[in-house]
C-alpha positions in Angstrom: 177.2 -19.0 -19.2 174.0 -17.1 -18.4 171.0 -18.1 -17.3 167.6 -17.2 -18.3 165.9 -15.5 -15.5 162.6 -15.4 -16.6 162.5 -12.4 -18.1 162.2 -13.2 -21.8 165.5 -12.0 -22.9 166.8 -15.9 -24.2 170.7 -14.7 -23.7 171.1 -18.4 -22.7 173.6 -18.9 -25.8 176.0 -15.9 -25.0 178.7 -16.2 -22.3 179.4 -13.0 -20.7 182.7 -11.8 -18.3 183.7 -9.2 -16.3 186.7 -7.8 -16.4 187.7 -5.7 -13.3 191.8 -5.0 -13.6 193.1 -2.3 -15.8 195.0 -5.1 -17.6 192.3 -6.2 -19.4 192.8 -3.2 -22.1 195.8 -4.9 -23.1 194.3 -8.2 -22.9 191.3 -7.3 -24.9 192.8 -4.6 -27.2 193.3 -6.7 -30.5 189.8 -8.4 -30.4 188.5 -4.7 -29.5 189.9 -3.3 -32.2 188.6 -6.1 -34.8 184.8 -4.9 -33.6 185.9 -1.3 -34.1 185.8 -1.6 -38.0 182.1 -1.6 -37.3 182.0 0.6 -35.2 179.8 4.2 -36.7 181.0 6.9 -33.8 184.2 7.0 -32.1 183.2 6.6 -28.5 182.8 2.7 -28.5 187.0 2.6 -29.6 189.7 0.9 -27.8 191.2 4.2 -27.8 188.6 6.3 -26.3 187.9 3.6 -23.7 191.5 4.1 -22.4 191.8 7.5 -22.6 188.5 7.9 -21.0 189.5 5.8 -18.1 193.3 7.2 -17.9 191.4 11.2 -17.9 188.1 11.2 -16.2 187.3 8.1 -13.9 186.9 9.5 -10.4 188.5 8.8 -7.5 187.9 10.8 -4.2 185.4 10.8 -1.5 182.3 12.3 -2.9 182.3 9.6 -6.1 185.0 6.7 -7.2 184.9 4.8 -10.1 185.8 1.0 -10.4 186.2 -0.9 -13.6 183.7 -3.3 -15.0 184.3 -3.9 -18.5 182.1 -6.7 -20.2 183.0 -9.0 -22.9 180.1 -11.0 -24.5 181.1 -14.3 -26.4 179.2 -17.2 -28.0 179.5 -20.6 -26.4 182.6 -20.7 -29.1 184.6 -17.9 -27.9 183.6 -15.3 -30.3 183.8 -11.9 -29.3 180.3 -10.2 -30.4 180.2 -7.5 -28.4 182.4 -5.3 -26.0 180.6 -3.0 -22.8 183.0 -0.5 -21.2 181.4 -0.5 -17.9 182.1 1.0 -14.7 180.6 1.1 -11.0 180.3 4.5 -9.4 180.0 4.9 -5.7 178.5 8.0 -4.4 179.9 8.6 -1.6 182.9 6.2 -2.1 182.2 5.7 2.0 179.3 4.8 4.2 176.1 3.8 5.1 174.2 5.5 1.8 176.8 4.7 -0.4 174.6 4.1 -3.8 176.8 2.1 -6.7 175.5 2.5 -10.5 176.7 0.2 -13.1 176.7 2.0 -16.0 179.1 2.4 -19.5 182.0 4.9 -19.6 181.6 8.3 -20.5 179.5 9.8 -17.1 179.9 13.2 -18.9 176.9 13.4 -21.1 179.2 16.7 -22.8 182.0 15.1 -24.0 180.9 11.2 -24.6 178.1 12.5 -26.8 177.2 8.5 -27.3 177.3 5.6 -24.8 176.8 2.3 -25.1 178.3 -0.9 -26.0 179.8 -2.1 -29.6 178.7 -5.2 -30.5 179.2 -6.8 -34.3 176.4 -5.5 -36.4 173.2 -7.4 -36.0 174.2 -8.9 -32.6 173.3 -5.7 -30.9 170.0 -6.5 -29.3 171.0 -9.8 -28.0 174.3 -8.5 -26.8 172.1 -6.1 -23.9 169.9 -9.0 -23.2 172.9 -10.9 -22.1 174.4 -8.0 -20.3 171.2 -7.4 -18.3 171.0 -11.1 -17.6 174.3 -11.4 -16.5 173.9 -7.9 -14.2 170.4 -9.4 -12.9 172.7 -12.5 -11.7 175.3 -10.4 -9.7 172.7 -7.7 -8.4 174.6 -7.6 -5.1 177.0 -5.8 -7.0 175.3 -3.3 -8.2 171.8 -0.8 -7.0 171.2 0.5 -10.2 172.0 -0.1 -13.7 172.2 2.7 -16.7 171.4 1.5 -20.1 172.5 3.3 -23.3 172.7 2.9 -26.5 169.7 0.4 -26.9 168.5 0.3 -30.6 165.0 1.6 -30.9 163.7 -2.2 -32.3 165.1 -4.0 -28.9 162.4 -6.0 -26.6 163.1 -6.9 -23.2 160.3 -8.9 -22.9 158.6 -9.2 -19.6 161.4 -7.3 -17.5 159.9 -3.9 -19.4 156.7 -4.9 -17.2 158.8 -4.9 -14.2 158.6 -2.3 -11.2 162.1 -2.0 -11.6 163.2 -1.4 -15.0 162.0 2.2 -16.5 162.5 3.8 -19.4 164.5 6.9 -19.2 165.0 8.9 -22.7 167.0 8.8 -26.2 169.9 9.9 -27.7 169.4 10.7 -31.6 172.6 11.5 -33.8 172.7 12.5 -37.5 174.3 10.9 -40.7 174.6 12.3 -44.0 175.6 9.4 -46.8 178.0 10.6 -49.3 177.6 10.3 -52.9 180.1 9.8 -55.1 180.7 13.7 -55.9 180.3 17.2 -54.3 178.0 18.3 -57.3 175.7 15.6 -56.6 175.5 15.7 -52.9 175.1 19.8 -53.1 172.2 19.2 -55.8 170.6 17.3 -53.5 170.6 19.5 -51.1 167.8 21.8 -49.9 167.2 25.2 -51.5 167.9 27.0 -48.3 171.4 25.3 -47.6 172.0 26.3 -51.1 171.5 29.2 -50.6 173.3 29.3 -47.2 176.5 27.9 -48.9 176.3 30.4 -51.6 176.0 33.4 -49.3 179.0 31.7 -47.2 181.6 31.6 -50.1 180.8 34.6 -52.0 180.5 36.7 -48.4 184.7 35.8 -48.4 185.4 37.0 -51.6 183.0 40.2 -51.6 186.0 41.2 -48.7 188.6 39.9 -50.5 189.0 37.1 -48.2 191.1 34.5 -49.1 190.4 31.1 -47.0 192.4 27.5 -47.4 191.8 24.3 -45.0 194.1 22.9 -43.1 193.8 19.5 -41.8 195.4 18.0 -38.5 196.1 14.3 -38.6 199.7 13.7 -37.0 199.9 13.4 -33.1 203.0 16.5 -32.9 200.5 18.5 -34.6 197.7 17.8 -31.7 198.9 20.3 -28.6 199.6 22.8 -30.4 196.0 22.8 -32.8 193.5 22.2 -29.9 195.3 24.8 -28.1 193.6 27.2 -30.6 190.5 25.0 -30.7 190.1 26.0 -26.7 190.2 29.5 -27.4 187.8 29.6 -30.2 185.5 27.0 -28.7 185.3 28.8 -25.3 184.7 32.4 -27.6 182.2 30.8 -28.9 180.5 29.7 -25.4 180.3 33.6 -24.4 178.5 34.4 -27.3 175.2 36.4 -26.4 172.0 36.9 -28.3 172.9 33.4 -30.3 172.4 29.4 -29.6 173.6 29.1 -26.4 177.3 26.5 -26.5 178.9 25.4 -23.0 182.2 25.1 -22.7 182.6 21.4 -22.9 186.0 21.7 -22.2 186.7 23.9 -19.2 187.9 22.0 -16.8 191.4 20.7 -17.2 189.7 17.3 -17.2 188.3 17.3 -20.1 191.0 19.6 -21.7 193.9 16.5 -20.9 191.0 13.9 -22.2 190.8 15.7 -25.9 194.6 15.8 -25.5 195.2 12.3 -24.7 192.1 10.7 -27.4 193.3 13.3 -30.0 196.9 11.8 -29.9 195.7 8.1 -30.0 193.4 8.8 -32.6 196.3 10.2 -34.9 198.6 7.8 -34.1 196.4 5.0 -35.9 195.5 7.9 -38.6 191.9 7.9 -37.1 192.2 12.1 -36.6 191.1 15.0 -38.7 191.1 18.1 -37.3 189.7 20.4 -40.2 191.0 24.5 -39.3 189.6 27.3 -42.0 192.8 29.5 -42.3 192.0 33.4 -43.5 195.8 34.9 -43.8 197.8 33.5 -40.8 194.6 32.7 -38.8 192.9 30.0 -37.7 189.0 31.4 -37.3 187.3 27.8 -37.2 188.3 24.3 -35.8 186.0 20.7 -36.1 187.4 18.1 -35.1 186.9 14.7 -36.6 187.1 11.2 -35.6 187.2 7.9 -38.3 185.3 5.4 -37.2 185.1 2.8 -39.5 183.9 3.9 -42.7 182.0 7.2 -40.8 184.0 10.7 -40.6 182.1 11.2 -37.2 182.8 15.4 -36.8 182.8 16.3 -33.2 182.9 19.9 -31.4 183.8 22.9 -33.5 184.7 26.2 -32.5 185.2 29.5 -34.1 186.5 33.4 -34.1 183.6 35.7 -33.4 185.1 38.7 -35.6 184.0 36.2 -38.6 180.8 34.9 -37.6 179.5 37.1 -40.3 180.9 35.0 -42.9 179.6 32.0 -41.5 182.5 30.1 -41.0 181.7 27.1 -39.5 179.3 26.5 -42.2 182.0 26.8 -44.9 184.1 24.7 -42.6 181.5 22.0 -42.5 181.1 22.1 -46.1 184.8 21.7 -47.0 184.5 18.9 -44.2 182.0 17.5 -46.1 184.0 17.3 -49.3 187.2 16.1 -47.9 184.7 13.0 -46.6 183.6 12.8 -50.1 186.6 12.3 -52.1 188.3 10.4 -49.4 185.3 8.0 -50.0 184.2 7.8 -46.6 180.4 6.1 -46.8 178.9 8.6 -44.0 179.5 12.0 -42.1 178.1 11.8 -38.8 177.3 15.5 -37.7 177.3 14.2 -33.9 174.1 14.3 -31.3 171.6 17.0 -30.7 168.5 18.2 -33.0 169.0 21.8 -34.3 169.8 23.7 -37.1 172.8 24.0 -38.2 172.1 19.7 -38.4 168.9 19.5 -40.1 169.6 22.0 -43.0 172.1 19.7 -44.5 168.9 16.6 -44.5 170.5 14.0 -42.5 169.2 10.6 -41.4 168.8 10.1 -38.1 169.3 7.3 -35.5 168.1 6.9 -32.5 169.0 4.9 -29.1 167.1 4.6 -26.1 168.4 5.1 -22.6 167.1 2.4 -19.7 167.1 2.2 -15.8 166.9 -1.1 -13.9 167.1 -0.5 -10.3 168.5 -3.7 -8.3 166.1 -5.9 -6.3 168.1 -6.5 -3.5 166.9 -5.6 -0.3 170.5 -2.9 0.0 169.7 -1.3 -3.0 166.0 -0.2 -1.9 167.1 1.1 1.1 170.3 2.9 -0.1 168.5 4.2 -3.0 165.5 5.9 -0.7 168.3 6.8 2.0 170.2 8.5 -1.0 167.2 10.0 -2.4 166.2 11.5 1.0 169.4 12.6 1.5 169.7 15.0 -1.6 165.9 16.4 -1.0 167.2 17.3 2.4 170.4 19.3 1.0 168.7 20.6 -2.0 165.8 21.9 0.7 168.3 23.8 2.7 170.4 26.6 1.3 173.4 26.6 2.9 174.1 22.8 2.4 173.4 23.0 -1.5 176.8 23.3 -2.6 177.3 19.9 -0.7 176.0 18.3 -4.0 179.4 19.2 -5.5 181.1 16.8 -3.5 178.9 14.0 -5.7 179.7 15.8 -8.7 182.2 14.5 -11.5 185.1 17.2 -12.0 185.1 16.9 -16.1 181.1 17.7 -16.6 180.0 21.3 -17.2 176.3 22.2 -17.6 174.4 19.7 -19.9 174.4 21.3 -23.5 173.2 20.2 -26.7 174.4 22.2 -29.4 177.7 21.9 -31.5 
């Protein structure tokens, strides 16, 4: 059981383990998968966990990864909460080598949400316990990366501390479905309205006849994100537009989707929503269930059609499948901009921590790391050093969908 260490977080009644061995996914997976039905996005899942780890945990010089999944119980043995953690060494060898405990998904691109899932209303007490429990082992670990933390959450007197900081927030947002398409669309804006309008009469001005097809069965996965590549990298090379990375240009990432995508649609979790014009596919979003959310992830479209708005109309039928499937909520995934806000979500927002480790190791590795990187950085010809520290499966940060 944890102590309280003075800091104000009273996680005394909340037992938390570590679990270090692959096997605990099995060992875990039906008590994981009871928290998932509360689960809003799909990147807390027992599935996304594994595939995460199986795809894009590092292992070579610059970086390695070693497990450190948390579970968080009350004195009874409950499972309230769940952290997919990790410890990443950079460089896995030697003097400087600086270790961060932080969740899974390193790859700010493709895990658009981090963070722990915890039964709803045991959230905040769920960190405290996980930051108590860290604070007791912090030989383990230099520095610790908080995510996910709901916006209401006190640390108490650890916020105070020289150690713990602050660092940013993550905001998704949620549209909540009425019971009909009429009512959600009357609802709506006068601009999306219009938008929508525009969309679907654009098609049949050119006698362009559209249907959507929906991927859900794991044979179908290969050969649908296949095309989903292609029209999400076309839409990354787009000029004089929203700038979109390619989120999925390393074969990395490409296997993770892969790998996810099949688990997802082997427990029916997967829609993968594809506006058909004749025999081609010109837009692809890909959606998650999670819980009662349809959490739609990245999208990608032709370019020839981008006149006809596309993924607008894709969004919208997206929208209506969610509807009369009776799905509470659409998520329309992380990052504020438009093609978000004219549909008048809600949005969420988590908060994103640092503690650094008071251990005498982690001061000095941490300003022996730091000085380190100013001295690479500072000298040309050693800047592409910094690759060695770099993760294989994370492109340029990127915001947009």
């Amino acid at each position: 059981m944890t102590k309280h260490l003075s800091f104000g977080l009273h996680s005394e009644q909340l037992i938390v383990q570590e679990h270090r061995s692959p096997e605990a996914f099995k060992e875990l997976e039906s008590e994981w998968r009871v928290l998932e039905s509360f689960a809003s996005t799909p990147f807390v899942t027992w599935d996304w966990a594994v595939a995460w780890w199986a795809q894009l945990r590092e292992e070579k010089l610059g970086v390695t990864d070693s497990l450190s999944i948390r579970t968080i119980r009350t004195p009874e043995g409950r499972l309230v909460a769940v952290a997919p953690m990790l410890i990443s060494r950079r460089p896995s060898l030697g003097p400087i080598c600086v270790r961060q405990l932080q969740f899974f998904g390193a790859d700010p691109n493709i895990t658009e949400q981090r963070g722990l899932l915890a039964l709803p209303g045991w959230e905040t007490e769920a960190y405290r316990a996980l930051i108590d429990h860290a604070l007791e082992h912090a030989g383990d670990w230099d520095s610790m990366l908080l995510n996910g933390v709901p916006v209401d959450a006190s640390f108490g007197s650890l916020e105070r501390s020289p150690d713990f900081e602050w660092r940013g927030q993550t905001a998704d947002y949620t549209l909540t479905l009425p019971a009909s398409w009429d009512e959600f669309r009357g609802a709506l804006p006068r601009n999306i309205k219009e938008s929508l309008r525009k969309c679907y009469n654009s098609l049949k001005r050119d006698k362009l006849d559209f249907r959507i097809e929906i991927a859900e069965r794991a044979e179908q996965v290969e050969p649908v994100l296949q095309r989903f590549f292609e029209l999400h990298a076309a839409r990354a090379k787009l000029k004089d537009t929203v700038a979109h990375n390619d989120a999925f240009a390393t074969p990395e990432a490409r296997e993770f989707l892969k790998d996810v995508c099949r688990r997802f649609a082997e427990r029916d979790a997967l829609r993968i929503f594809q506006m058909v014009i004749g025999q081609k596919v010109v837009a692809i979003r890909i959606g998650f269930v999670a819980g009662d959310t349809l959490y739609l992830y990245y999208s990608g479209y032709d370019p020839e059609f981008a006149q006809y708005s596309v993924m607008t109309t894709t969004v919208a039928e997206a929208i209506q499948y969610g509807i009369k499937q009776r799905f509470s909520r659409i998520n329309l995934s992380t990052g504020k901009d438009v093609s978000k806000a004219r549909w008048a979500p809600s949005e969420r927002v988590t908060r994103q921590a640092l503690l650094t480790s008071s251990s005498r190791r982690a001061k000095i590795t941490h300003h022996m790391y730091r000085q380190a990187l100013h001295a690479i950085d500072s000298m040309p010809a050693l800047r592409r050093a910094t690759t060695f520290l770099a993760r294989r499966s994370t492109p340029p940060p990127q915001i947009h969908r």
